[in-house]
N, C-alpha and C positions, 0 to 999 in steps of 0.2 A: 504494500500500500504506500502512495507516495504522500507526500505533506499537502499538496496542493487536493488532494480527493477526501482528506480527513476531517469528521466535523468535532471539534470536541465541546462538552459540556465544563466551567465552571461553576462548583458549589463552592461558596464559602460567605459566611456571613460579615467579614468586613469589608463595606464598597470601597476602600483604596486601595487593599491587595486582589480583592476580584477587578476591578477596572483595569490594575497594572497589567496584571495579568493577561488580561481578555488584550489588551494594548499590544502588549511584548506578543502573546501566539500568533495575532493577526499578521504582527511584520514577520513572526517566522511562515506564515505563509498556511495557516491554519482556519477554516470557516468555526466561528467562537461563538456558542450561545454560553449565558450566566445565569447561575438563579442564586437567592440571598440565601437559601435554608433548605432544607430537607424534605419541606414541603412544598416550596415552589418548585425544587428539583422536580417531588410526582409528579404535580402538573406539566412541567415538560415535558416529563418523559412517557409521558399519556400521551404526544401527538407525536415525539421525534425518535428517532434511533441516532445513535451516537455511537462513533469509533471508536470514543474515549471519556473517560469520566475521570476529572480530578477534583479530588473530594476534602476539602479540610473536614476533621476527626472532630473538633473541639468547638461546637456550634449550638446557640440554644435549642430548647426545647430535642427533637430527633436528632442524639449528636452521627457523626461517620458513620461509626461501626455499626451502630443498629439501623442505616438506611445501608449501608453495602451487605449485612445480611440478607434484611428486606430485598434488596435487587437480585441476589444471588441464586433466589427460590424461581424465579423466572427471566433471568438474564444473561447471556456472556458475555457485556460489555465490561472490557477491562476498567477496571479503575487503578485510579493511582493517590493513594490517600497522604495528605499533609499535613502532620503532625507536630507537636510543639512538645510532644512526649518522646526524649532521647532516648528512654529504656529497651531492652530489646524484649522487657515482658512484653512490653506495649504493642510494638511492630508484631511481635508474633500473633496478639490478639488480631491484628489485624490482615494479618493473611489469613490468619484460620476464620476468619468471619468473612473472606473470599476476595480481600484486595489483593491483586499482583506485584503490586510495587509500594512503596512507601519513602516521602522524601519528610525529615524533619529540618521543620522552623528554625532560626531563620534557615533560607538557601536561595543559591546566587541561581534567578532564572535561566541561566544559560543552562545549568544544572537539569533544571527539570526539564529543558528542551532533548538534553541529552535522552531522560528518562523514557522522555513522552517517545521521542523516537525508537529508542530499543524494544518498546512494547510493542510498537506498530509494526514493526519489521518482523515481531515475533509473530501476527496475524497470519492464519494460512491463506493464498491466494484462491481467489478462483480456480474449479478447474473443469476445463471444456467437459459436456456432457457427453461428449463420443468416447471419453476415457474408458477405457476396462477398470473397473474397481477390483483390488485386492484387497482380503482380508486377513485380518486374523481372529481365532476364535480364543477367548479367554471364558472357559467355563459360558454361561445362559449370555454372557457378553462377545457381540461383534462388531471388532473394528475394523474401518475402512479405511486402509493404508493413505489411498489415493484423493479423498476426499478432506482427512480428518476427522471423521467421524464414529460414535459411538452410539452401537444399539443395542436394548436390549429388547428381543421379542420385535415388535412394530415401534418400539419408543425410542425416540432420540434422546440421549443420555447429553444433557447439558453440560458441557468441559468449558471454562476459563480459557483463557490464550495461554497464560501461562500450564497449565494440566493439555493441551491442546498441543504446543513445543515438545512437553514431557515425551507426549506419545509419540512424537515425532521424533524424535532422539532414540526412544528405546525400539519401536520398530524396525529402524532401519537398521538393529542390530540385537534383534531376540535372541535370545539366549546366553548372552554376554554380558557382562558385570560393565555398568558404568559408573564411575567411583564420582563421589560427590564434588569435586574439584573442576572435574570434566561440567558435569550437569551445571556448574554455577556459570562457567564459562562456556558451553553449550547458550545458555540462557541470556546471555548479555551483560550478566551480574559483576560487580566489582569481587576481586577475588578475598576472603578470609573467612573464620571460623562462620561470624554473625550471616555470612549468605550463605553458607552451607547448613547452618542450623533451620534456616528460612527453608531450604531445599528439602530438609527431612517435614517441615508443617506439608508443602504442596505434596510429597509423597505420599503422607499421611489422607490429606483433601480426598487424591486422587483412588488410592486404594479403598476407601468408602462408596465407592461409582462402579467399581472392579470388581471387590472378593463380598463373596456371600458372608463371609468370617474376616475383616480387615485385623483384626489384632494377631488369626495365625494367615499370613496373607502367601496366598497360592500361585497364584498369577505374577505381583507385582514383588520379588523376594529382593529380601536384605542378603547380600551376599558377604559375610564375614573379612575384615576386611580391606573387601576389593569392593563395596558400594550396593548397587540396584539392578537389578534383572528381570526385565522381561521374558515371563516362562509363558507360552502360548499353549494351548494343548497340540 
């Protein structure tokens, strides 16, 4: 996906860092709607779909985390949540409640142009409808190599972009251990413990989509270690 075809959403409740903001994406070349709060956010997102959603955490009344839950039950748009919470309990709340990325307060917007881009890169394209789809079968779950896609039975299993990458990394090499170091740098991530820690929450995400039993997990295994492995039957 290129910058000039991306629409993104700003939430945050104070109008001189949403304005900045909405300022700064447009000359990076981005179409910018805004909303002050959590609720104006539903109301947008009741008539628009969005490439991207960056969400400050810390907002009255519905703060982040419980409207990126909320979205999470019926969405795959990424979000990228902005936090003034430096702790890493914190960030991890917020991937396990379904954000992709997380930039904390202050940060120099170049920074999160940085972010915004590596997420969008991570989107799977298009792909012509004359393609042959390949699968794999993970137990009552089938994935669609060529698509992205997960189903199970008639259902389309709702993946994140970043759970969406995941699959796309371990497919293209079933059976074989990918150690967490690889996955953070697979992913765009800056490298050290804190994104590789980030990297065991999305595994975790992910393996609740996958294993009928995620705590003994059959499909998506811990390989002792050497990392993560996609076991297909």
């Amino acid at each position: 996906m290129t910058t000039g075809d991306a629409h993104l959403l700003i939430v945050d409740d104070d109008e001189r860092i949403r304005d900045l903001l909405k300022k700064f994406l447009v000359r990076a070349g981005f179409l910018v709607t805004a909303a002050r709060d959590a609720a104006h956010a539903r109301r947008v997102l009741s008539g628009l779909d969005f490439d991207l959603i960056v969400l400050d955490v810390m907002m009255p009344g519905e703060d982040g985390l419980s409207l990126t839950a909320a979205l999470r039950e019926t969405r795959t748009t990424p979000i990228l949540l902005l936090t003034a919470r430096g702790e890493t309990g914190d960030r991890i709340k917020g991937l396990e409640a379904g954000a992709d990325d997380y930039l904390p307060k202050p940060f120099e917007p170049k920074e999160l142009l940085l972010r915004i881009n590596a997420i969008l890169r991570r989107m799977p394209e298009n792909r012509p409808e004359e393609v042959t789809p390949k699968f794999l079968q993970l137990g009552a779950i089938r994935y669609d190599i060529e698509r992205g896609e997960m189903w199970q039975g008639d259902t389309l299993v709702r993946l994140t972009s970043t759970e969406v990458q995941l699959m796309k990394i371990f497919s293209a090499q079933p059976g074989e251990a990918v150690s967490r170091a690889k996955l953070v740098e697979d992913l765009g991530r800056d490298r050290g413990q804190a994104q590789e820690r980030a990297v065991d929450v999305q595994i975790t995400r992910l393996r609740r989509k996958i294993e009928s039993n995620p705590k003994q997990p059959q499909y998506l295994q811990t390989v002792r270690g050497a990392g993560y492995m996609l076991a297909p039957d």
